[in-house]
C-alpha positions in Angstrom: -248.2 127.4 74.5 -247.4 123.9 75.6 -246.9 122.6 72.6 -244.9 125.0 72.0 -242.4 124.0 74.5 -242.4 120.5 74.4 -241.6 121.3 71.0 -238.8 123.2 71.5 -237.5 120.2 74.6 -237.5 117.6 71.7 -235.8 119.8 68.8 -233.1 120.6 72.0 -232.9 116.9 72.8 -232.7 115.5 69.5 -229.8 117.9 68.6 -227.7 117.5 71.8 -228.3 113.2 70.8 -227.0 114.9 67.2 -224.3 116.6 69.0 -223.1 114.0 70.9 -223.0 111.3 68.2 -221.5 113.2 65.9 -218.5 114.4 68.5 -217.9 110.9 69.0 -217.5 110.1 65.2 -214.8 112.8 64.6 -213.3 112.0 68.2 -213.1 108.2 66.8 -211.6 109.1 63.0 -209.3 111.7 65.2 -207.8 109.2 67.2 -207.5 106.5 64.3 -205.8 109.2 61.7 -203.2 109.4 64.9 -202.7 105.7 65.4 -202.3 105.3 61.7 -199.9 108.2 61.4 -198.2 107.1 64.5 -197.6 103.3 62.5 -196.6 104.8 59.5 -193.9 106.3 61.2 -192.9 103.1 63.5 -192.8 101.2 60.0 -190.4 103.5 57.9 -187.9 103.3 61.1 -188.6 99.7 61.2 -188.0 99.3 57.1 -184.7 101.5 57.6 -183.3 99.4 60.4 -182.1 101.7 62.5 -182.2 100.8 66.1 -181.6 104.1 67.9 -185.2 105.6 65.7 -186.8 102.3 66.9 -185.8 102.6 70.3 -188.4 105.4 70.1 -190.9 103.0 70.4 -189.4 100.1 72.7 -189.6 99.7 76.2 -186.1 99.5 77.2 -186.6 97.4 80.4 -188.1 94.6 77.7 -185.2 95.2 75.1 -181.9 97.1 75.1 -180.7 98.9 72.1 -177.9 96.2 71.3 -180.3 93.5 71.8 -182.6 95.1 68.6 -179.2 95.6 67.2 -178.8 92.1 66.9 -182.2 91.3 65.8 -181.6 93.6 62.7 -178.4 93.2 61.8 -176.4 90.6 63.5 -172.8 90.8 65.1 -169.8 88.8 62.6 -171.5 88.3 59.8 -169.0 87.8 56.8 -169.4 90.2 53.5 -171.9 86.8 51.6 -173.8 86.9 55.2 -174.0 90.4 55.0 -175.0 90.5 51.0 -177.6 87.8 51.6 -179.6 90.4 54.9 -179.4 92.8 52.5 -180.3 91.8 49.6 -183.9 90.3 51.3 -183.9 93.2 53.5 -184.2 95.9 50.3 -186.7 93.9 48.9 -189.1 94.9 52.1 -192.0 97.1 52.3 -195.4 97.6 54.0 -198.8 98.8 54.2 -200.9 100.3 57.3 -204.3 99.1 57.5 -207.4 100.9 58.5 -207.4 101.4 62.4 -210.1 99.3 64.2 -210.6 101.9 67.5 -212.4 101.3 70.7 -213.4 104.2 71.8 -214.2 102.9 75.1 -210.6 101.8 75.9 -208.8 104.3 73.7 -206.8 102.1 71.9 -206.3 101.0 68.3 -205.9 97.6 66.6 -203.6 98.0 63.6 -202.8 95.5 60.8 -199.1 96.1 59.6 -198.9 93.8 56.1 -194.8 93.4 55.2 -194.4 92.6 51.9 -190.7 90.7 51.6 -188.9 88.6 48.6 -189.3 85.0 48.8 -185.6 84.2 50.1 -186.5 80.6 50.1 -188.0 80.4 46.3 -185.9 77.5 43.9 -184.5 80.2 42.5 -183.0 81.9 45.4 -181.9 78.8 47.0 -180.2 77.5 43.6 -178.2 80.4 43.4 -174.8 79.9 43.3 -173.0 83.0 44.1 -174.2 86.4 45.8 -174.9 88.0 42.7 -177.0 85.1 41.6 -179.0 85.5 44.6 -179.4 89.2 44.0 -181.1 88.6 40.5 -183.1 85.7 42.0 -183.9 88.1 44.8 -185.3 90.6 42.5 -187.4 88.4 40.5 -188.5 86.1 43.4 -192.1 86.6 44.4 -192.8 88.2 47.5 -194.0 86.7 51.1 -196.8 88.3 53.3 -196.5 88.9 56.8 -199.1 90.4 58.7 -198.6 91.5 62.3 -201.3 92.9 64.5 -200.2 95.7 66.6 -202.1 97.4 69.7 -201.7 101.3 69.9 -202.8 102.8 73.1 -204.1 106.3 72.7 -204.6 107.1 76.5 -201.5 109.1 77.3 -199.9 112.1 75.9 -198.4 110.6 73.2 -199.7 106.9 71.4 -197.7 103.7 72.5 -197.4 100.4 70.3 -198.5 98.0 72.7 -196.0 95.4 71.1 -193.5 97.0 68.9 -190.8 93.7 69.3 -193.2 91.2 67.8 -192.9 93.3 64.8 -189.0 93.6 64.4 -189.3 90.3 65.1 -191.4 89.4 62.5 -189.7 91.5 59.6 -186.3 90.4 60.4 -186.8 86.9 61.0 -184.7 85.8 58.3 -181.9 86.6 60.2 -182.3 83.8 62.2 -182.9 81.9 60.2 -180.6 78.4 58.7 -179.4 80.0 55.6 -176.3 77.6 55.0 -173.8 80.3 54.6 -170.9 79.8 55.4 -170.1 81.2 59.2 -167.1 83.0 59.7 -163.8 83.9 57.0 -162.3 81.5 54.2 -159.2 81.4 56.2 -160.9 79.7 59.6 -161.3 77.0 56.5 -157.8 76.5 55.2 -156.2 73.2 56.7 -152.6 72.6 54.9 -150.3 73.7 52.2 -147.4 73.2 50.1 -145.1 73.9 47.7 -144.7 72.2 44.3 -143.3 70.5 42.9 -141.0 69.7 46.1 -142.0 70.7 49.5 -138.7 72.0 50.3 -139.0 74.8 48.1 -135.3 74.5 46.3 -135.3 74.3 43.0 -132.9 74.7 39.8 -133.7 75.3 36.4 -137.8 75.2 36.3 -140.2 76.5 34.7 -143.1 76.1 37.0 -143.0 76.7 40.4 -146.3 76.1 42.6 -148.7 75.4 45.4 -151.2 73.1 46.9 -154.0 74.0 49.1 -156.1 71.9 51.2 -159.4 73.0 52.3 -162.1 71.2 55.1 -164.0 69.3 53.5 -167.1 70.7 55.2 -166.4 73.9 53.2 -168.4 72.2 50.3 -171.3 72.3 52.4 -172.0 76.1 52.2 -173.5 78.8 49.9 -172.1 81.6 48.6 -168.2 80.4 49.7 -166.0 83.4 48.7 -163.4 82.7 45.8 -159.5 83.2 46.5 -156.7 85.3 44.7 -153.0 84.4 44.7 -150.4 86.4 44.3 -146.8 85.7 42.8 -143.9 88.0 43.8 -140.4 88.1 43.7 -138.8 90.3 46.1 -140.8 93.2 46.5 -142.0 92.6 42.4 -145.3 91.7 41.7 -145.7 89.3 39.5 -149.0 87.9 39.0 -152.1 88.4 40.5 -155.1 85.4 40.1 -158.4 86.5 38.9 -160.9 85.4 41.9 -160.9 81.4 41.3 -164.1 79.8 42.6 -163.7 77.1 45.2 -165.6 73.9 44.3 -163.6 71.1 45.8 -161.2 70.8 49.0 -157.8 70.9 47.4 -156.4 73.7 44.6 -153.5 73.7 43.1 -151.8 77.4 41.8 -148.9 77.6 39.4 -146.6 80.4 37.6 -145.0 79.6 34.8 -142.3 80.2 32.7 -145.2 81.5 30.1 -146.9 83.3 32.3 -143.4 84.8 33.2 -142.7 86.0 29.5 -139.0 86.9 28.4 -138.3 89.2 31.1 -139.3 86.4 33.4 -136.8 83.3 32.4 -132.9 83.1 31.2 -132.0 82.6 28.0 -132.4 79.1 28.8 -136.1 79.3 28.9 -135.9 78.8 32.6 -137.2 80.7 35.0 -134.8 83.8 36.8 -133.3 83.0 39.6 -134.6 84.6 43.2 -136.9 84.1 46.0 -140.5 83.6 44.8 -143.6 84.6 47.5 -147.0 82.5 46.7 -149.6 85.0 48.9 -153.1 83.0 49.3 -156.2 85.3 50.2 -159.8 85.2 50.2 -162.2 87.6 47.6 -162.2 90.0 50.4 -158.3 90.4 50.8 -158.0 88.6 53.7 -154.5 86.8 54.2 -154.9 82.8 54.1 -151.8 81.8 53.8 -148.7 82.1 52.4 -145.5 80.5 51.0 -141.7 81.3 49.7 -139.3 79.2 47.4 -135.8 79.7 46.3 -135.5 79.1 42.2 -131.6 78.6 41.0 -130.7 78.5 37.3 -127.6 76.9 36.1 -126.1 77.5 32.8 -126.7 74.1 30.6 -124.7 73.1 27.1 -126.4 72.7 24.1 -126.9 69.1 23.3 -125.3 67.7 20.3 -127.4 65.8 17.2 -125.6 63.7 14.9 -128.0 61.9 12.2 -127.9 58.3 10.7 -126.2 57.9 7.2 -129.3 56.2 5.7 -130.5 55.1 2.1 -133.3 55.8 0.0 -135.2 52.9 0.4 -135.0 53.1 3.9 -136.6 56.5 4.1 -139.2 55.0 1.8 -139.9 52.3 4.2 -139.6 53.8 7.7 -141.0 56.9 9.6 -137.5 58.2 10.5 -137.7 60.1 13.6 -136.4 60.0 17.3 -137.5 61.1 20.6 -134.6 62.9 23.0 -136.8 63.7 25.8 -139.2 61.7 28.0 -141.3 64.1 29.2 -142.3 64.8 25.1 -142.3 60.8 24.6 -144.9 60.3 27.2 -147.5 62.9 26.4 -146.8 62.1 22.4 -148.8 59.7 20.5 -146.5 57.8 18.6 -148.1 55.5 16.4 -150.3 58.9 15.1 -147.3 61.0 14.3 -145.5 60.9 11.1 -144.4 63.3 8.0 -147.4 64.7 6.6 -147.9 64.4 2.9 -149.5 68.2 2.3 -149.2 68.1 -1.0 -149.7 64.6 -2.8 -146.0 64.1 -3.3 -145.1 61.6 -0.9 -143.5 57.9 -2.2 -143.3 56.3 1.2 -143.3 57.1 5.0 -140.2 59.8 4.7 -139.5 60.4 1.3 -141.5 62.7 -1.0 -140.8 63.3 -4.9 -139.1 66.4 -6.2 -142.2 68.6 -7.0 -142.8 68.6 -2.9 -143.5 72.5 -2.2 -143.6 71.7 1.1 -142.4 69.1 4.1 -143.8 69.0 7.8 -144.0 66.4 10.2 -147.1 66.0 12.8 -146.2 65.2 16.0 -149.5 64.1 17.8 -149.7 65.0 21.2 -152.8 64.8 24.2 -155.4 67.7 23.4 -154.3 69.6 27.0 -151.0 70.4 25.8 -150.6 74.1 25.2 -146.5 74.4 25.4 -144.5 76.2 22.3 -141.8 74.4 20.6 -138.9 75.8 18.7 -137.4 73.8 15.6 -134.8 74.2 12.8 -135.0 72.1 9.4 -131.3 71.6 8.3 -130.7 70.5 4.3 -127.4 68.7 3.3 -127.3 66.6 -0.5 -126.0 63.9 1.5 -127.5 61.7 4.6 -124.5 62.7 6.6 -124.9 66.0 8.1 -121.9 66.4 10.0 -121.6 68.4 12.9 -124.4 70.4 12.9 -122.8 73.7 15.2 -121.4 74.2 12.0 -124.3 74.4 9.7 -126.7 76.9 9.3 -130.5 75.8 9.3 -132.5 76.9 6.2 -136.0 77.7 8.1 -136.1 78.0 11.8 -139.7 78.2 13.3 -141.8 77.7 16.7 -145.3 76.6 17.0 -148.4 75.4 20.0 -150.3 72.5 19.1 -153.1 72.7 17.1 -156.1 71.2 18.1 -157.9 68.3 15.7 -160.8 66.0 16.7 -159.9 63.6 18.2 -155.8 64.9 19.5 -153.9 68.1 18.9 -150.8 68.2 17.0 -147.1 70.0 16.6 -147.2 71.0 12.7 -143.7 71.2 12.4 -143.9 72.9 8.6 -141.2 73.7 5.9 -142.4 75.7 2.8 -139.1 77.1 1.4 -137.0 76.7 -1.8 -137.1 72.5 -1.4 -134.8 70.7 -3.4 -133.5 67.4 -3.8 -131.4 66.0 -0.7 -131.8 65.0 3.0 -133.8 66.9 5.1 -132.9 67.0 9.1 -135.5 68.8 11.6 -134.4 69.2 15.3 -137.1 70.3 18.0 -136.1 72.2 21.0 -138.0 72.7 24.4 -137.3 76.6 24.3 -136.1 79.9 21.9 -132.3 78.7 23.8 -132.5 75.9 21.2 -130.7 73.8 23.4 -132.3 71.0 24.6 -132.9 68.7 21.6 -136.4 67.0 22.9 -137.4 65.2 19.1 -135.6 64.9 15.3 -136.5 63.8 12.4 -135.5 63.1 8.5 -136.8 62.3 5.5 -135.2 62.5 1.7 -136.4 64.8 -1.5 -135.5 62.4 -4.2 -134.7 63.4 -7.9 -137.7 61.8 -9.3 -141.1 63.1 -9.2 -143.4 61.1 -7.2 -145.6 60.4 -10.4 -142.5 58.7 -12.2 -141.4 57.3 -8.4 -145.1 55.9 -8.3 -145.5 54.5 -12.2 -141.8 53.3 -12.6 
């Protein structure tokens, strides 16, 4: 009967020991499961940034709720300081590590792991605009940082020991030197003027402009925003910029006369008359600075060309041409400009044999010179061509440079019924045809240039 009993004592004792231990195992993965839950949920309001979830957790004698504010997403950024948070902030995530739990104090030691883009890769720090930090954002390998967090399981409801540390930790890089630049484009902008006088009063032009002068520390930052400027006339828009890229201190922004198009200029070529606005602001449409001119136009004549009454042989021996403007004379290259022999017909520098099907003379000017110019070819069987207002040309054409090698050039072609007899070409600035800026001659001669060449 003893045995019996102290049987039964041990199998009783043994399974309250049972009892016990196993109570405190589920008690211990209890409390864990609620710490981890409990992180989880800190985490996903700490990935989303916003400060009245996270609040939840803080103690708000330590932190106030514009204080976090500020952590996360800082007061005055600009739009590139903005794009760069971001762009590292939606690269974040985050694991929640096993619990370690101590039963004895009834708290929790939890490992939050942040997984975030490397902001500071070559890549990303290369990158010249905010798009190009974007993609290098996206491809940029991604950082580790580990936070250990206490979660105290005594009361009511569990408590992160020390939630700050963590928002600290994640948004760091907002406190970080990024080199962007601080503040708007305009807190930048140091002088300006108007070209081509500062006095903005100007008569028959065909450009009309501005200069800009930047700080020089300007260069200095990342992800500077581009400016538009705007050209109106009145309450006419004009033209609008695409975004020009700042790279340097000073820009200079034109409209022109070609940019204008026919409805834009008199008959002259010249721009219309009116008050012109130049309006200067950033990417963002924020003002910079801004600028008005007065443009005049007054009626000019049509200059008169008279031609020399020259020989053959002189044509044979000379490149007969002559500049009438100085602006054309100084960009030209005259030593490279001469009639052009297209056809193997020529018998000297501006004569050509009878079979000639066609005439042109290259004008050779600097490669950057994109301006159209108007010309007429005028044919008389004698070198004298009179007064020319009362002659009618036999080809009138326009043409842009075209570019070569090594220069560009004005073809200044003639491919009509070509005859025997003088040849004049007059070149005009504009479609008024009447401002002569170049002429030239040359001669057809009877012969053909084999029996020119043989005889």
């Amino acid at each position: 009967m003893r045995k019996i009993t102290l049987s039964m004592t041990a199998g009783l004792l043994v399974a309250c020991i049972l009892f016990q231990f196993c109570g405190c195992s589920s008690d211990n993965n209890t409390q864990s499961e609620i710490a981890r839950a409990y992180c989880e949920s800190f985490c996903e309001d700490v990935k989303s940034g916003y400060a009245g979830k996270i609040m939840n957790y803080m103690n708000s004698s330590e932190i106030t709720e514009a204080e976090l504010k500020e952590m996360i997403s800082p007061s005055g950024l600009n739009k590139e300081q903005e794009a760069f948070s971001n762009a590292i902030k939606d690269s974040i995530n985050y694991k929640v590590q096993d619990p370690v739990y101590d039963y004895k104090a009834k708290t929790a030691t939890v490992y939050l792991s942040w997984e975030q883009a490397d902001y500071n890769c070559e890549e990303a720090v290369s990158a010249v605009t905010v798009l190009d930090f974007k993609a290098a954002i996206a491809r940029a390998p991604s950082n580790i940082i580990t936070v250990p967090v206490t979660v105290d399981l005594n009361g009511d409801t569990p408590r992160i020991v020390n939630p700050r540390d963590v928002v600290a930790a994640v948004y760091a890089y907002n406190s970080a030197e990024n080199g962007i630049m601080p503040g708007l484009l305009s807190d930048y902008y140091q002088k300006g003027e108007l070209l081509p006088a500062p006095k903005g009063e100007y008569s028959n032009v065909k450009e009309v402009g501005i200069k800009i002068d930047f700080k020089k520390e300007l260069s200095s930052y990342r992800f500077v925003p581009g400016i538009i400027c705007v050209v109106s006339k009145g309450k006419d828009v004009l033209y609008t910029s695409d975004i020009i890229s700042l790279t340097g201190d000073t820009y200079k922004l034109s409209y022109t006369a070609e940019m204008a198009g026919p409805k834009g200029v008199n008959e002259d070529g010249y721009l219309s008359a009116g008050k012109y606005s130049f309006m200067v602001f950033d990417a963002y449409s924020n003002e910079i600075t801004g600028f008005e001119c007065d443009v005049k136009t007054v009626a000019i004549e049509k200059d008169i060309v008279e031609f020399e009454d020259l020989k053959k042989d002189h044509y044979i021996s000379e490149s007969v041409y002559e500049f009438k403007d100085d602006d054309l004379k100084d960009e030209a290259f005259a030593n490279k400009s001469g009639w052009w022999d297209y056809d193997n017909t020529s018998v000297g520098k501006s004569a050509f044999g009878s079979e000639t099907k066609i005439i042109g003379f290259s004008l050779a000017v600097s490669q950057d010179n994109e301006s159209e110019l108007y010309y007429d070819y005028y044919y008389s069987e004698e070198s004298d061509f009179g007064d020319l207002s009362e002659l009618k040309p036999v080809y009138q054409g326009s043409c842009k440079p075209t570019l070569y090698k090594d220069q560009a050039c004005y073809d200044l072609d003639y491919s009509g019924s070509i005859k025997p007899g003088f040849y004049g070409l007059v070149v005009y600035d504009n479609a008024s045809r009447k401002h002569v800026v170049f002429t030239a001659a040359c001669i057809v001669l009877e012969e053909t240039s084999k029996d020119l060449l043989e005889g």
